[in-house]
C-alpha positions, 0 to 999 in steps of 0.5 A, spaced: 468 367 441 474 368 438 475 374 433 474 373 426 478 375 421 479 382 418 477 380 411 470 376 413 468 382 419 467 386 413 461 390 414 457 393 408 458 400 407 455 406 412 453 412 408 454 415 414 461 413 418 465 410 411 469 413 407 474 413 402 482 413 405 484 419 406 489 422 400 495 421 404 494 415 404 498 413 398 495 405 397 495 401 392 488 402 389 485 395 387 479 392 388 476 386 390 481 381 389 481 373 391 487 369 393 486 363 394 480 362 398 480 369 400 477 376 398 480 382 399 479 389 398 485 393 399 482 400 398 478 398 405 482 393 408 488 390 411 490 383 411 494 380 417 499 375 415 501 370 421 508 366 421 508 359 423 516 356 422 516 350 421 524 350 422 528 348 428 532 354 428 527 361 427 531 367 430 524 368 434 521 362 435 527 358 436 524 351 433 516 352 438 513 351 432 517 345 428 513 338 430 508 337 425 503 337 431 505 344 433 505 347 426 498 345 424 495 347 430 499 355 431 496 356 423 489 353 426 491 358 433 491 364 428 486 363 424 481 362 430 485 369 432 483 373 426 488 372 421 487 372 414 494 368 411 499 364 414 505 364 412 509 357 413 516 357 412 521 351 412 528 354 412 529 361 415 533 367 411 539 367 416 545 364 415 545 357 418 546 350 416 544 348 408 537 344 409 536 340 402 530 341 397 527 334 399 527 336 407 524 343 405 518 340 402 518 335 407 517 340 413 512 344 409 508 341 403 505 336 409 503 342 414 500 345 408 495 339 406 493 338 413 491 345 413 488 346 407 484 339 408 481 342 415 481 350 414 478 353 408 477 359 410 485 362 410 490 363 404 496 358 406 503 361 403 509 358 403 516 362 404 520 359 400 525 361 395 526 354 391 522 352 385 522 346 387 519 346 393 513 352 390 511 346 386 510 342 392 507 347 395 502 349 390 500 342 389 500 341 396 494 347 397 498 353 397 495 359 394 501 363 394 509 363 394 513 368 398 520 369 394 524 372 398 529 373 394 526 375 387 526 369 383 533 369 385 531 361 382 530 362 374 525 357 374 521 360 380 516 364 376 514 359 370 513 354 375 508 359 380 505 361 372 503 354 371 501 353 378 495 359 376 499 362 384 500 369 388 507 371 387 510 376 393 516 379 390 521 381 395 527 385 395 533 382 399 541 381 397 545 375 397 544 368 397 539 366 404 543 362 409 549 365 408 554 371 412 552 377 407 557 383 405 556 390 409 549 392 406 551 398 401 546 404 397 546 410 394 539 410 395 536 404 398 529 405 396 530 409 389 534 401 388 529 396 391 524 400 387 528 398 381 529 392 383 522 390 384 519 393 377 525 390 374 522 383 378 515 385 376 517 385 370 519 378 369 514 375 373 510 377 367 514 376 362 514 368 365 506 368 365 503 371 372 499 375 372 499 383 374 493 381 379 496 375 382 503 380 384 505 382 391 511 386 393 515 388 399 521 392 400 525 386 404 526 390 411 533 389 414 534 383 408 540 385 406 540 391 408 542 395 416 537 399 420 538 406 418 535 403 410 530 399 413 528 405 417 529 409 410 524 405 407 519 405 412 519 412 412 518 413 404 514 407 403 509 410 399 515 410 393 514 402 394 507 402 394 507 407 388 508 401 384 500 400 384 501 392 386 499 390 393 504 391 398 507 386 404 511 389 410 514 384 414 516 387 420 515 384 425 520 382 430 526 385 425 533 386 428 532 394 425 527 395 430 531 391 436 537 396 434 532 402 434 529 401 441 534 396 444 530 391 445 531 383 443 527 378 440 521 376 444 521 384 447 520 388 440 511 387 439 510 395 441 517 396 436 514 391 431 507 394 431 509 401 430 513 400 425 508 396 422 502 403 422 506 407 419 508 402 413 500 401 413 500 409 413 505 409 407 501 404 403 502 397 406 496 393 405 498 386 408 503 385 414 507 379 416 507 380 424 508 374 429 503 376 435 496 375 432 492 378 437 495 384 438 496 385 431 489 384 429 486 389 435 492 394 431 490 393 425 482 394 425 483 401 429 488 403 424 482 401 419 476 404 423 481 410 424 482 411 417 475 410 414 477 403 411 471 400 415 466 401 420 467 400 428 464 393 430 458 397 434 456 404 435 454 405 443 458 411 446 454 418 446 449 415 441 443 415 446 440 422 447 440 420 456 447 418 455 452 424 458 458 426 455 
């Protein structure tokens, strides 16, 4: 039987092996919160969010996942492994060749309806930073919109306002698919602090909800690996915010850097980083490998009194030796 998602494992409280995070744990602190289909408590959970690019040229899949088919089947694939949220994306980041608006909605908006109409149990965001096509999206079934840019598109938070979506606001530098300067801060996590504040700040102003906002950091998005190590290690300053917070670390060129490892290698990297982001506050992940990834996940949240363990069997029997 395939794993279920760390959202629907749940279990009630257990007076006698829950309790609240530890107070290092520097979390946002929200309640029950629902995001599309999907409730959330980030005091006692964390979500995983899955990627699935339907881009021929992503920096990890090399295009595995750009035939309609293949891209609804891998976001069905990660919800049947446990994850929570998939993040469907249609242009990477990176620099590359320009993809128009009309081609953008064409590889994501499709994906988006036939997930919808076939899984009702999983929040579908879509990593876009163009208003036009979060419109699409949003339309198409799409709960939330993942900017990478920080409403680097003027219109991008009305048009998430109107649609009644989540919105990730998201620190990055520079314009997506194009060559960036060498990356400079004076204080890289006091200036996307800032930055992010400033962005939450409009998002409201625009009309979206304090409580349909997530941030992150940005890892490596226009900054090199000695800030998005900075930012790993000082994340709570970011979570501080008191919104929900997203690490997307997976696979990133800061961890490559960090243990010489390329892509398609970096898993124990990615899932190291991705703990101590979760001890600094994070409470949803944007990771490439499911599995693993929710295995880690639910230890990290049995370890820190989030959850109970799935069963209590070893040493709780008064014939069983130590």
């Amino acid at each position: 039987m395939p794993p279920t998602s760390s959202a629907t494992a749940l279990a009630p409280p257990v007076d006698e092996i829950s309790h609240p995070a530890p107070p290092h744990v520097r979390g946002p602190r929200v309640n029950l919160q629902r995001i599309g289909p999907v409730e959330f408590d980030f005091d006692r959970q964390v979500a995983v969010m899955a990627v699935v690019n339907r881009t021929p040229d992503s920096f990890y899949d090399r295009g595995a996942t750009f035939a309609f088919d293949r891209a609804v089947e891998s976001v069905v694939r990660a919800a049947d492994l446990g994850a929570d949220w998939v993040d469907i994306g249609g242009v990477p980041f990176g620099r590359g060749p320009a993809v128009s608006v009309a081609e953008e909605i064409d590889r994501v908006a499709p994906v988006i309806a036939a997930v919808t109409a076939a899984r009702t149990d999983i929040v579908i965001s879509v990593d876009t930073v163009r208003a036009e096509v979060a419109r699409a999206a949003i339309e198409a079934g799409a709960a939330v919109i993942n900017d990478t840019s920080g409403l680097g598109d003027p219109d991008m938070a009305a048009v998430v306002a109107d649609g009644k979506a989540h919105l990730i606001v998201c620190h990055s530098l520079g314009a997506p698919r194009q060559e960036k300067p060498a990356a400079h801060f004076d204080d890289v996590v006091g200036e996307v602090r800032a930055f992010l504040v400033e962005r939450v700040a409009r998002a409201e102003a625009a009309g979206i909800p304090r409580g349909k906002m997530i941030i992150d950091p940005g890892h490596d998005l226009g900054k090199n690996t000695l800030h998005s190590l900075e930012l790993t290690r000082r994340l709570g300053e970011i979570a501080d915010i008191g919104l929900p917070l997203l690490a997307a670390v997976s696979n990133k060129d800061f961890i490559g850097e960090s243990i010489d490892r390329p892509v398609g290698q970096r898993l124990a990297g990615s899932l190291a980083a991705m703990t101590v982001c979760i001890l600094g506050g994070a409470r949803i992940v944007r990771m490439h490998d499911v599995e693993a990834t929710v295995d880690a996940v639910r230890m990290i949240e049995a370890i820190l009194g989030m959850r109970p363990p799935v069963r209590l069997e070893h040493n709780t029997h008064p014939t069983h030796n130590v």
